[in-house]
C-alpha positions as CSV (number, residue, x, y, z in Angstrom):
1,X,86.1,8.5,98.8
2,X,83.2,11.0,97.4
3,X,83.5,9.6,94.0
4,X,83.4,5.9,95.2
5,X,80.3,7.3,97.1
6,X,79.0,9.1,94.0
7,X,79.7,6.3,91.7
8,X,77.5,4.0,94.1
9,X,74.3,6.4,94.5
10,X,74.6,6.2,90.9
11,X,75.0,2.4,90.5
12,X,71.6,2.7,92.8
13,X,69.4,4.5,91.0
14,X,69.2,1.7,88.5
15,X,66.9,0.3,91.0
16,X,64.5,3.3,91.1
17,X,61.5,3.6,88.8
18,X,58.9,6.5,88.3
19,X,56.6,8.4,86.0
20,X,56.1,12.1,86.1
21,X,54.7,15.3,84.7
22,X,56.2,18.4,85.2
23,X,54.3,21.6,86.3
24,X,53.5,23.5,82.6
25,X,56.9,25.6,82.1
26,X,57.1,28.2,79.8
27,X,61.0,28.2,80.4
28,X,63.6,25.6,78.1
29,X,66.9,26.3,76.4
30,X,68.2,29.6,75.7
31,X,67.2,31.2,72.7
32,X,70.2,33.0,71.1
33,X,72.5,31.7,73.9
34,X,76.3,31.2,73.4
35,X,78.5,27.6,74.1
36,X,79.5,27.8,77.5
37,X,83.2,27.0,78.3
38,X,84.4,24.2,81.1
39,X,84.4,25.8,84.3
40,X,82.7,29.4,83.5
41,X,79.9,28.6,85.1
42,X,81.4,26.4,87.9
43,X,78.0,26.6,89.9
44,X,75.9,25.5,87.5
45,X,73.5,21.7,87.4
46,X,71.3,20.1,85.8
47,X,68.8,17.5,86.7
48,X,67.4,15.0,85.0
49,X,64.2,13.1,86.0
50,X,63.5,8.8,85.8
51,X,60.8,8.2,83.6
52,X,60.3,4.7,82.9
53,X,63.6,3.3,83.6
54,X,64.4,6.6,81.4
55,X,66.5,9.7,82.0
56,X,64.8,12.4,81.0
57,X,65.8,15.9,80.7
58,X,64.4,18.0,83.5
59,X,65.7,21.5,84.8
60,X,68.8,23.5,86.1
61,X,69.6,24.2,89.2
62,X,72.4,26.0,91.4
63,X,75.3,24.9,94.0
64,X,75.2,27.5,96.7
65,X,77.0,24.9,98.8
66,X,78.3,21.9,98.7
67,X,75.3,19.9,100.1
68,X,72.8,22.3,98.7
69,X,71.3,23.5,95.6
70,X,68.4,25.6,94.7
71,X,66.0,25.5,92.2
72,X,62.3,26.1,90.8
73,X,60.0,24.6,92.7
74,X,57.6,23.9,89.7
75,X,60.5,21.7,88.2
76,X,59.8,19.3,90.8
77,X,56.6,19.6,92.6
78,X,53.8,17.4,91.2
79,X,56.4,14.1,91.2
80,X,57.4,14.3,94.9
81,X,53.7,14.6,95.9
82,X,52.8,11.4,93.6
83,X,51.5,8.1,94.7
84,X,55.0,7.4,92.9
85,X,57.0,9.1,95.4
86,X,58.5,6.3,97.0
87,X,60.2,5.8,93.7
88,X,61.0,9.3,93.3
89,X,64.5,10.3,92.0
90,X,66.7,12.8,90.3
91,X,69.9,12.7,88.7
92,X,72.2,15.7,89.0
93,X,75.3,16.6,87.4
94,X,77.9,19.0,88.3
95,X,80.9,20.4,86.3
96,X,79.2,19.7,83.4
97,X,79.2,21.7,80.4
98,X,78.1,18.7,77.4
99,X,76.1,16.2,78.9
100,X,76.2,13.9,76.9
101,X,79.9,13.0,78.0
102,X,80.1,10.9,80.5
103,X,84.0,11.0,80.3
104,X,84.1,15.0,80.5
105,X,86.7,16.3,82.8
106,X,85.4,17.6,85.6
107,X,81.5,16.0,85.3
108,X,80.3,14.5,88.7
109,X,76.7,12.9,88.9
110,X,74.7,12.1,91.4
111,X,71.2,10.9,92.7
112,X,69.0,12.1,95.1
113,X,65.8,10.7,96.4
114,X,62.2,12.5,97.8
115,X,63.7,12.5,101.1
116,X,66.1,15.3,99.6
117,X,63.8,17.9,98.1
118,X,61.7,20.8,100.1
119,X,59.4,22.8,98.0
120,X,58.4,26.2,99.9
121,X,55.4,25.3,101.7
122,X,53.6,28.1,100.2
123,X,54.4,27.3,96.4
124,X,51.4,28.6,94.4
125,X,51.7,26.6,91.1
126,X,48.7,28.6,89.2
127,X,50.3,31.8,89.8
128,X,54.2,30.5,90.0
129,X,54.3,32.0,93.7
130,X,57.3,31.0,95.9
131,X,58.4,29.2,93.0
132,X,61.6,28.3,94.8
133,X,63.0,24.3,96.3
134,X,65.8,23.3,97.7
135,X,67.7,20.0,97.2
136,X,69.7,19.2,100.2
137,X,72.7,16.5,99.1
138,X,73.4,13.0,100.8
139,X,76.6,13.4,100.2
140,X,79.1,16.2,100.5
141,X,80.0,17.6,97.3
142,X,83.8,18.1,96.8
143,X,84.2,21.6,95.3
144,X,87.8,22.2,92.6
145,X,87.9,24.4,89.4
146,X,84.9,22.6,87.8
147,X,82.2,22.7,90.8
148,X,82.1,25.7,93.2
149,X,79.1,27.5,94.9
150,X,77.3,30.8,94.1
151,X,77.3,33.2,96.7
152,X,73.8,34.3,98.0
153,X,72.8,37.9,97.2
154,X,72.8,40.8,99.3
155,X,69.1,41.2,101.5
156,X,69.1,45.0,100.7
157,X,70.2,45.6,97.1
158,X,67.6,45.2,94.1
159,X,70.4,44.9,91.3
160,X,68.5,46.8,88.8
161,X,70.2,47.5,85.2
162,X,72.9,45.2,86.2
163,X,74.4,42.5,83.7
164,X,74.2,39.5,84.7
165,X,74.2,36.0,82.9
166,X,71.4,33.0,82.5
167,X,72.4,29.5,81.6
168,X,71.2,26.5,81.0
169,X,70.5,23.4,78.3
170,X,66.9,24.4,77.5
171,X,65.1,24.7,74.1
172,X,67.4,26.8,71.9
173,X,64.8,26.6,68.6
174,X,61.5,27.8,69.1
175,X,60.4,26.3,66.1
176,X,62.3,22.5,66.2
177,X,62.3,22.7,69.9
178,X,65.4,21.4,69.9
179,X,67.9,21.5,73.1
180,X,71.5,21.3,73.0
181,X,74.3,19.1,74.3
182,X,76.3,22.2,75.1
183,X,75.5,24.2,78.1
184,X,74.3,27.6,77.0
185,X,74.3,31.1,78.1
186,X,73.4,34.9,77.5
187,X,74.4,38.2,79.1
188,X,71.1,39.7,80.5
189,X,70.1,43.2,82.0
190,X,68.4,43.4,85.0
191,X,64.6,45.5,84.4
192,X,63.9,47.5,87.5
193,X,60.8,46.2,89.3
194,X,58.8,49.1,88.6
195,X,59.7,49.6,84.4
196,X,58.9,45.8,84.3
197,X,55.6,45.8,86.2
198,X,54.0,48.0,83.5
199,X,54.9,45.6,80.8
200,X,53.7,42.4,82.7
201,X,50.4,44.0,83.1
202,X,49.6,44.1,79.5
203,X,49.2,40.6,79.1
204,X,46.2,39.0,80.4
205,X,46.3,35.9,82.0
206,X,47.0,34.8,85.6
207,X,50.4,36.7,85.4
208,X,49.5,39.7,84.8
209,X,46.9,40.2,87.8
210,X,49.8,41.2,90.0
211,X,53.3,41.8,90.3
212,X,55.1,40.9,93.9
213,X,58.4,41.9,94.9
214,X,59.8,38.4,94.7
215,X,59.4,38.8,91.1
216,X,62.8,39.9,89.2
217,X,62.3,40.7,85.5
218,X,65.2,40.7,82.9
219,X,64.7,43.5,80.1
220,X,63.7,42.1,76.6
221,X,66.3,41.2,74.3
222,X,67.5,39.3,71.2
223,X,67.8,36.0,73.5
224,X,65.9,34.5,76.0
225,X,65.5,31.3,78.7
226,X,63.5,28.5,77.1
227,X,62.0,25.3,78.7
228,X,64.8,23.4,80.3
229,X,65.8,26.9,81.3
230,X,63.6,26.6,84.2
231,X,65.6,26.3,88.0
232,X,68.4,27.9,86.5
233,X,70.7,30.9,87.6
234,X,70.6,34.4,86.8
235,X,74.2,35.4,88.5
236,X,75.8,38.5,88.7
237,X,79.9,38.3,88.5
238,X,81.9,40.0,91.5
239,X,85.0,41.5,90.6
240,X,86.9,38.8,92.4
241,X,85.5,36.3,89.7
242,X,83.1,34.4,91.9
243,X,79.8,34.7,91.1
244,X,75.8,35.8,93.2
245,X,72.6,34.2,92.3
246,X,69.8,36.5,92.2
247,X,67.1,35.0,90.5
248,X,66.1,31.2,89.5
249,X,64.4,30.7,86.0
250,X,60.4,31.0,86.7
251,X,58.5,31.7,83.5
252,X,57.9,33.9,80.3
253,X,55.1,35.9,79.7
254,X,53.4,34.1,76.8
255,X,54.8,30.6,76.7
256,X,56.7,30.7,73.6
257,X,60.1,32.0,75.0
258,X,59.5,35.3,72.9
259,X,63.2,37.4,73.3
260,X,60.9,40.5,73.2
261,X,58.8,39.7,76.1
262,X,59.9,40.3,79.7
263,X,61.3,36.8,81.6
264,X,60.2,36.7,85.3
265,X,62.5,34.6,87.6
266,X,62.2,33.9,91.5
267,X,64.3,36.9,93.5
268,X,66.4,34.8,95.7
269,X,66.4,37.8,98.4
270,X,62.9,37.0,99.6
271,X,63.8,33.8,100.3
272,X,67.2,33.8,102.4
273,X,65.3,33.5,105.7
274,X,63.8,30.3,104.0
275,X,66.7,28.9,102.6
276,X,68.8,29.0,106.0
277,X,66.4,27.4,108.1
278,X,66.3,24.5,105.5
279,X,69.6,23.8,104.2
């Protein structure tokens, strides 16, 4: 029955036009990133947005249940506030790990509509404030070894010099800006919030004017999220294999997805009072 309903809110969104810009992102596809395997990253989405009778690549996103996801709010902002709203819509697929397969085992797609998104109400898009939404499914989303939920994080631990993991189909090639078929992703450390702030404030720019605890910073490394990246997780693994979302994909430092630049990403801890009134 949910993929007769899923296969119809698909056969739907044929209907639905739109034009769009997204907010300026300086995150895309993992630079450096590995090929992620079916089912690693079980909580994982992507979304694409309808651009011209057009799917066009968009952001990531993640299941933290099965009718709701989170994601960057600048992914989505500026199209649901258009005069084109009423036409708004967003394809998202689960259990997906190429994208360009419709016939992959374990891929589920769906479309939502404006009706479905909430943007914090006190997004700040100059200064990627509370840069944070929530899609909130029309359907129920039937969970199995390809699609499962990340847990929410703890409210009183900071996670710093922990490993976690981003992912994502974002620009992979700085230079070509090329993205890849393949969901991508690369083991990360978590920068403590004040070794981070000190590096932030040496570039100038709207960034760098402050630094608020609902920032989390990864430490420079050999890889980084690109644009495309944006939305996406940055999970730690439990030891019983499932997985916590601490951070959503928010924005590098310079705009050119430098590895040796700090990445900021939402902290999903300052937001859980937020997210449960809402889902």
């Amino acid at each position: 029955m949910v993929q007769l309903q899923l296969l119809l809110v698909f056969l739907t969104s044929l209907l639905f036009q739109g034009s769009e810009q997204d907010q300026y992102s300086p995150s895309n596809r993992i630079i450096n990133g590995e090929n992620a395997a079916p089912k690693q990253f079980p909580y994982q989405v992507l979304t694409e947005k309808l651009v011209n009778y057009n799917w066009e690549r968009s952001c990531g996103g993640v299941i933290i249940s099965n009718r709701t996801i989170l994601t960057a709010a600048h992914c989505i902002r500026d199209s649901i506030y258009s005069t084109l709203s009423s036409r708004y819509a967003r394809k998202i697929y689960f259990g997906t790990v190429d994208k360009t397969n419709i016939y992959e085992t374990g891929q589920q797609r769906l479309i939502v509509k404006r009706k479905n998104i909430i943007v914090h109400p006190e997004y700040d898009s100059i200064q990627f404030l509370n840069d944070i939404a929530l899609i909130r499914l029309p359907t129920e989303i039937l969970f199995d070894e390809y699609i499962q939920p990340a847990k929410l994080p703890d409210p009183d631990k900071l996670y710093d010099n922990q490993i976690g993991v981003v992912s994502g189909w974002g620009i992979f090639d700085r230079d070509s800006q090329n993205t890849p078929n393949n969901l991508q992703y690369l083991n990360v450390t978590i920068f403590p919030y004040e070794e981070c702030k000190p590096l932030v404030h040496k570039y100038e720019g709207f960034h760098a004017k402050f630094f608020p605890a609902s920032y989390i910073c990864l430490k420079p490394s050999q890889g980084s999220p690109c644009h495309g990246d944006s939305g996406g997780p940055l999970a730690i693994r439990n030891e019983d294999g499932t997985s916590t979302i601490v951070g959503l994909t928010s924005f590098g430092m310079d705009g050119t997805c430098n590895p040796n630049t700090p990445t900021i990403f939402t902290r999903v801890s300052s937001f859980l009072q937020w997210i449960k009134e809402n889902e």
